[in-house]
N, C-alpha and C positions, 0 to 999 in steps of 0.2 A: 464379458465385462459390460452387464448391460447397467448396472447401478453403480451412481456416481460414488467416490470415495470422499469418507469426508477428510479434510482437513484442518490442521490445527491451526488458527489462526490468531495472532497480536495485534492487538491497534492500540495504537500512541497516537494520542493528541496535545496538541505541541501548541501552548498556546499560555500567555500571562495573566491571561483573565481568568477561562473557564475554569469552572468547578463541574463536578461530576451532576450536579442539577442544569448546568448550563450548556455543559455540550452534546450540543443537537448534533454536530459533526460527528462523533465517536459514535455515538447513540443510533445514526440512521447506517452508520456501517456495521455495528453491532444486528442490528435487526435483519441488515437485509444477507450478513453471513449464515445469520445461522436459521434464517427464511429459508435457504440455499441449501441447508443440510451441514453444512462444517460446524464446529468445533469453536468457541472463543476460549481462544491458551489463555490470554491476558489482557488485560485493558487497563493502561494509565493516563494519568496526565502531566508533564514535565512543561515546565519553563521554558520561553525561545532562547535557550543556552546550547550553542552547539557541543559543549562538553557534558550535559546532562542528556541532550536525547540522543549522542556518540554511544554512551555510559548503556541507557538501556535499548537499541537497538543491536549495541554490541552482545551484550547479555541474552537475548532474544536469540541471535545467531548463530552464540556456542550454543543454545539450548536444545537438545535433541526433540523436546518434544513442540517446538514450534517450525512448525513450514512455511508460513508463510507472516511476512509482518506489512500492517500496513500502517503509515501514518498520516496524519493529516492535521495541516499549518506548516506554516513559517516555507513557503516555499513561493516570497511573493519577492519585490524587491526593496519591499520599506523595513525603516527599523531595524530592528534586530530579525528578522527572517533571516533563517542558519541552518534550515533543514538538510539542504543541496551540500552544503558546507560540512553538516555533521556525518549526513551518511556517504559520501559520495569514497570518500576514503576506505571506507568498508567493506565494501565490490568488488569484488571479485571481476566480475563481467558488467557491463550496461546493458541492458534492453532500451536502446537507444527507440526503436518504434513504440517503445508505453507513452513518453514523452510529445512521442510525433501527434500520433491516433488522440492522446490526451485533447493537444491543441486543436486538431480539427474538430474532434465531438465540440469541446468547449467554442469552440466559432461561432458553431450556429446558437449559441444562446447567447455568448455575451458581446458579439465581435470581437474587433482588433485590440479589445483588451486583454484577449486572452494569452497574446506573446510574455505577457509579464509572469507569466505561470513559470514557474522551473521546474515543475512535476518531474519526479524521472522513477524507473526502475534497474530492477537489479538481481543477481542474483552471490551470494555468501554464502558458501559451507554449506551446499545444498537446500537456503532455504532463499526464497523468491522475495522482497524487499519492495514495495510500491508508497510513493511520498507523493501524495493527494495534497490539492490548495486545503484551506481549513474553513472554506464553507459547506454549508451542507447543500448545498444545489452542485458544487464539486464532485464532492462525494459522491451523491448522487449518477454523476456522468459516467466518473470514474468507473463504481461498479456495475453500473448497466450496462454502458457502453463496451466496457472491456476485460475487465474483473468475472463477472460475472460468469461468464463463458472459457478463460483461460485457467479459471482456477476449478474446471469444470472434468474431469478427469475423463469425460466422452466427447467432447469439443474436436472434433476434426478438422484439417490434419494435424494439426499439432495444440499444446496445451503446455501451463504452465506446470498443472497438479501433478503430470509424470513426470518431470524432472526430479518432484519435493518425495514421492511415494518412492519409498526404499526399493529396489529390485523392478523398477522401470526406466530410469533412466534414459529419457527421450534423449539422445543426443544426435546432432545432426549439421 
């Protein structure tokens, strides 16, 4: 197993303004998935309505051909921020450390503003679930810092991609 697997990956960006010219957020995870070798399943953009990004993350879930989904906004604590609210119901399990490791990487860049982040992950019907803030210096963190190597199907000891890879099943 020496080459990485790719995988299929969704990103939703969750937000009342952007348009698909305006998001830099979607855009720099788009780039740097498939810089990485994966797969982009699908890419939108919904409304901060936790009944619309429910709608397509649930959709994303039953879908056999996406393994991993990731989204980014609405995971602040102003306004209508509803990301935490929309997926968290959906989980099967937490990966209660995506959230953790989020907060520290984000420390060193922004400080103690970074507790207002509700980033979390997850995993659903065998497919891996990650709710990124909706900047792009976020995103950024997110999949350098952590992404980047979890969804890395050679990342030792453990990884997210063998969970989502049919007939791997890391479990532990």
């Amino acid at each position: 197993m020496d080459s990485m697997e790719s995988l299929k990956i969704a990103v939703l960006t969750i937000s009342d303004t952007r348009t698909d010219e305006t998001d830099r957020s979607g855009q720099a995870l788009v780039q740097r998935l498939t810089e990485a070798g994966h797969t982009l399943a699908e890419k939108r953009i919904v409304p901060d309505d936790v009944y619309q990004i429910r709608a397509v993350v649930a959709q994303w879930i039953a879908d056999a051909n996406v393994q991993v989904v990731i989204t980014t906004g609405g995971t602040g604590f102003t306004g209508r921020d509803s990301t935490p609210e929309a997926v968290s119901v959906l989980l099967d399990k937490r990966i209660e450390g995506f959230g953790e490791r989020f907060r520290q990487l984000s420390g060193d860049e922004i400080g103690s503003s970074t507790i207002q982040s509700r980033c979390l992950g997850g995993l659903a019907n065998a497919t891996v679930v990650f709710c990124l803030p909706g900047s792009t210096g976020a995103c950024r963190t997110g999949w350098d810092g952590i992404l980047a190597e979890q969804l890395d199907s050679r990342h030792k000891p453990c990884n997210f991609a063998n969970l989502v890879i049919p007939g791997r099943g890391q479990h532990g």
